[in-house]
C-alpha positions, 0 to 999 in steps of 0.5 A, a space after each residue: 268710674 272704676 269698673 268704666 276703665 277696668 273694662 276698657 284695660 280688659 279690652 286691651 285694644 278698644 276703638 275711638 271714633 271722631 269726625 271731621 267734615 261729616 266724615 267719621 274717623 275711627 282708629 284703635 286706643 289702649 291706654 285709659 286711666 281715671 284721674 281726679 273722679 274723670 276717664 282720660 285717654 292719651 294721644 299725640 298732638 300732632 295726629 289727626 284725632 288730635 286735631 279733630 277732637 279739639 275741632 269736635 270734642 263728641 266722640 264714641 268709644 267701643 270695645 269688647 271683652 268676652 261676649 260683651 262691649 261697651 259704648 262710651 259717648 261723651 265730648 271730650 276736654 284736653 287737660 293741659 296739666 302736667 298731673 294728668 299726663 303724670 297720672 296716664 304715664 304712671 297707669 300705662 307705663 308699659 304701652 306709652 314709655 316707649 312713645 311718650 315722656 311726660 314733657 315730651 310736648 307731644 302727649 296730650 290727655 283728654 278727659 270724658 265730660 258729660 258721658 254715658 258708659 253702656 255695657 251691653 251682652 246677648 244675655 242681659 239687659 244694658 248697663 248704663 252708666 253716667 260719668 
C-alpha cells in the first residue's frame, strides 16, 4: 500500500474519474494518505464527484511520474470518522489546511475497497498490485 500512495504524492497532481448517467467526469486530485492499511482520498461534500461517488462508488484514478503511470481502479466507501479526516489532515496539511478543517463538515474521505494499483512504464512489464 506504501509504495501505492508514495506514487500518487510523487505525482503531485493525479486525476479521478467518476461517472454520472453514462457520462465519465474527470478532474484533477492531490492529496491521498493511507490510513488503517486503506488508500483514501479527500473531498468536499458539496461538489459534484461527491455526489457521484456516493451514487456510483467505481471510480479510476491515474497519474504519472517520470515515464511511468498508474491506474488505481476500485469502488470507493466515504469514512465518516473523524480519525480519518484526522489522518488525511495530518498527511496533507500544506494542500488541504487552507480549504478544510477537520470538523468544518465539508471534508469527507473516501477509502479504496476491492482495488487493483497497476504501474505501467514503456521499459518494463505491469506492476500490478491488490489493495
Amino acid at each position: 500500500m506504501n509504495k501505492i500512495t508514495e506514487y500518487l504524492k510523487s505525482c503531485g497532481t493525479f486525476y479521478l474519474a467518476t461517472e454520472e448517467n453514462g457520462q465519465p467526469h474527470v478532474r484533477p486530485f492531490g492529496a491521498v494518505c493511507e490510513f488503517e492499511g486503506k488508500l483514501y482520498i479527500v473531498t468536499n461534500n458539496q461538489k459534484k464527484v461527491y455526489q457521484q461517488m456516493k451514487a456510483n462508488g467505481k471510480v479510476e484514478i491515474c497519474g504519472m511520474y517520470k515515464g511511468t503511470w498508474i491506474r488505481v481502479e476500485g469502488e470507493v466507501k466515504e469514512d465518516t470518522r473523524k480519525e480519518a479526516r484526522v489522518a488525511m489532515m495530518n498527511d496533507n496539511t500544506a494542500s488541504l489546511s487552507s480549504m478544510y478543517t477537520v470538523d468544518d463538515n465539508l471534508m469527507t474521505v473516501f477509502y479504496f475497497e476491492h482495488a487493483t494499483a497497476t504501474i505501467y512504464s514503456f521499459h518494463a512489464d505491469p506492476e500490478v498490485i491488490k489493495l
